[in-house]
C-alpha positions, 0 to 999 in steps of 0.5 A: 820311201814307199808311204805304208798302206793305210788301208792294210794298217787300218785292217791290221788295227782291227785284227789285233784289237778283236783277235780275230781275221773272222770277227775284222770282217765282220766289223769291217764289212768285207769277206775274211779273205779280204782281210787275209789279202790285207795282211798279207799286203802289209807282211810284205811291205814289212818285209816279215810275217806279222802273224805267227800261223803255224798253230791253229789260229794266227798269233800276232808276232812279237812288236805288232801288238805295240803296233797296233796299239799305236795305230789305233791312238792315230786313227782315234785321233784322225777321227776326231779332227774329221769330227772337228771339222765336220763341226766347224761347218756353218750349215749342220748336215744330218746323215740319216740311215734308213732301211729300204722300208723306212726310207722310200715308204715312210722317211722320204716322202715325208722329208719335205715336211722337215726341210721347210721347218728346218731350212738350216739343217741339210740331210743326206740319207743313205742306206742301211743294210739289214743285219749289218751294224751301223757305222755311227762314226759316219751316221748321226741317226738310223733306222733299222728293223730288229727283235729287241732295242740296239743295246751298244754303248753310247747308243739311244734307240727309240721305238718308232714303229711296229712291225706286225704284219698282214698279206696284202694284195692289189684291189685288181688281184682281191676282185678276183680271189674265192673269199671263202676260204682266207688260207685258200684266197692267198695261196691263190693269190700267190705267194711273195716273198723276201727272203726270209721264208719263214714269215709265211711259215708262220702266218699258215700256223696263225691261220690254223692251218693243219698242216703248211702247205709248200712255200714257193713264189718268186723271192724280192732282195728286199723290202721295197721289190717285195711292195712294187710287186705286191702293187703291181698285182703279181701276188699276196705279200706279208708286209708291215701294216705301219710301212704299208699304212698310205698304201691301204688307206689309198686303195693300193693295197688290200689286207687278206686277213688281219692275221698277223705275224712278226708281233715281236720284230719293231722298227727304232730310231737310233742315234749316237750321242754326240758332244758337239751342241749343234750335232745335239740340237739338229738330232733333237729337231730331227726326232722331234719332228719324226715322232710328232709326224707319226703320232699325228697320222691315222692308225691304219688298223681301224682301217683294215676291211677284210671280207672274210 
C-alpha cells in the first residue's frame, strides 16, 4: 500500500487544529490554495472528502477530528526526538535568525568576535522574513523589527536596539545639496524608499512641512537594497541611526536632519526557552555577548554633524 502523504497530513493537522484553510497558511507560510491543493491531495488518497463544503465555510467530516487529534501526538512526538537528537550532538549549534538589517550591518560583521570566544558553539544564521512569525521549533534565537516586544507563549524577547530613524545620504551626494533649506535638500536629493511609503509621510509632517509633497523614487525589497543605494550615492534614505551606526562614524553615510521618525518601532532579540542545559548554556553566551558588544560601542547620536 501507497505510503499517506505527510506533507497533506501535516497540512490537514494545522486545518483542523486552527479551523481555518486561511489561518493554516498563514501558520504555514504558503498561499490558501496551497492548502486547498493539499487537501484535496489528501481526500483523494482517502478516497472520501474530509470536509463537508456545502456551507459557507468547509466543516471537518465525521472521524477527521480523531484524525487529526492523532496526527497531531505523532508529529509532537517526531519533534521531540529531532529535538533529541540535535541535543545528542557533541558540538552545540545555535540557529540565529536575523532580519536583513540585524544581520548583514550589525550581526555578522561582528561574528568573529563570538566565534573566537566561544570556539565550541557553531552557528548558522538564516533569515528572518519581516512580518512573518519565527518558526522556534527550527530557531534557537532571533531578531526581528516590531512596535511592541513578541508576546507568545514560552518566548523572551529583549530590546537590543532602536529604530529611530534619520535620511542619510553619501558625502559625495551632501557636497552637492542647497543646505539652506533641509525639507528642500532631501527632495533634492531624491527619495528612496523601502516599501512602506509611510516613513516619509511622516518625516515631512515632523519637519513641519505644510502640506507633504508627493512621494516618488525608486522602491528597495528590503532593508539592505535601501542602504547600498543610499551608499552608492543615488538618493536620501530614512534608515535607522543604530544599524547605520558604522556607516556614519565612517564617513559613509551623512545624516540630513536629526529629525527622526519610527521612535516607537525597536529591534529585540528573542529566544525560545529551552529544557535542554546545553541549548540553555550557548543561548546565555550568545546574549551575553551581544548585549556586552553593543553597550561597549560609541552611541552614534553624539556623533550626528548636521549643517542645517
Amino acid at each position: 500500500m501507497l505510503q499517506p502523504p505527510l506533507k497533506a497530513l501535516w497540512v490537514f493537522e494545522a486545518v483542523v487544529r486552527l479551523g481555518s484553510f486561511r489561518i493554516a497558511a498563514e501558520e504555514l507560510c504558503v498561499s490558501q490554495s496551497a492548502v486547498s491543493h493539499q487537501i484535496k491531495h489528501l481526500e483523494q488518497w482517502f478516497g472520501k472528502p474530509l470536509f463537508d463544503r456545502t456551507g459557507s465555510r468547509p466543516k471537518i467530516m465525521p472521524g477527521g477530528e480523531m484524525l487529526a487529534q492523532e496526527l497531531r501526538v505523532s508529529f509532537l512526538d517526531i519533534g521531540a526526538a529531532c529535538q533529541r537528537a540535535r541535543a545528542d550532538s557533541s558540538e552545540q549549534t545555535l540557529v540565529i535568525a536575523a532580519i536583513p538589517s540585524i544581520a548583514i550591518c550589525w550581526l555578522i560583521p561582528r561574528l568573529e568576535q563570538f566565534r573566537s570566544k566561544y570556539p565550541d558553539i557553531t552557528i548558522s544564521v538564516v533569515y528572518a522574513i519581516h512580518g512573518q512569525q519565527v518558526d522556534f521549533g527550527a530557531v534557537d534565537l532571533a531578531f526581528v523589527f516590531s512596535e511592541s516586544p513578541p508576546d507568545k507563549p514560552n518566548i523572551q524577547a529583549d530590546l537590543f536596539l532602536s529604530g529611530t530613524s534619520v535620511p542619510v545620504v553619501s558625502p559625495a551626494l551632501f557636497e552637492r545639496l542647497d543646505k539652506s533649506n533641509v525639507q528642500s535638500a532631501v527632495l533634492d536629493a531624491g527619495l528612496l524608499h523601502d516599501t512602506n511609503l509611510d516613513g516619509w509621510r511622516d518625516w515631512f509632517t515632523e519637519s513641519g512641512a505644510t502640506q507633504t509633497p508627493t512621494i516618488s523614487g525608486p522602491i528597495f525589497e528590503d532593508f539592505s537594497l535601501l542602504r547600498a543605494a543610499a551608499l552608492s550615492g543615488q538618493g536620501v534614505a530614512l534608515c535607522p541611526i543604530s544599524i547605520i551606526a558604522s556607516d556614519v562614524l565612517s564617513h559613509q553615510l551623512v545624516p540630513l536632519s536629526t529629525i527622526s521618525v519610527q521612535e516607537n518601532y525597536s529591534y529585540y532579540l528573542t529566544h525560545r526557552e529551552s529544557g535542554e542545559a546545553a541549548k540553555i548554556e550557548a543561548i546565555d553566551a550568545f546574549k551575553g555577548w551581544v548585549f556586552s558588544v553593543r553597550d561597549n560601542e560609541p552611541d552614534v547620536s553624539n556623533f550626528l554633524s548636521v549643517n542645517f
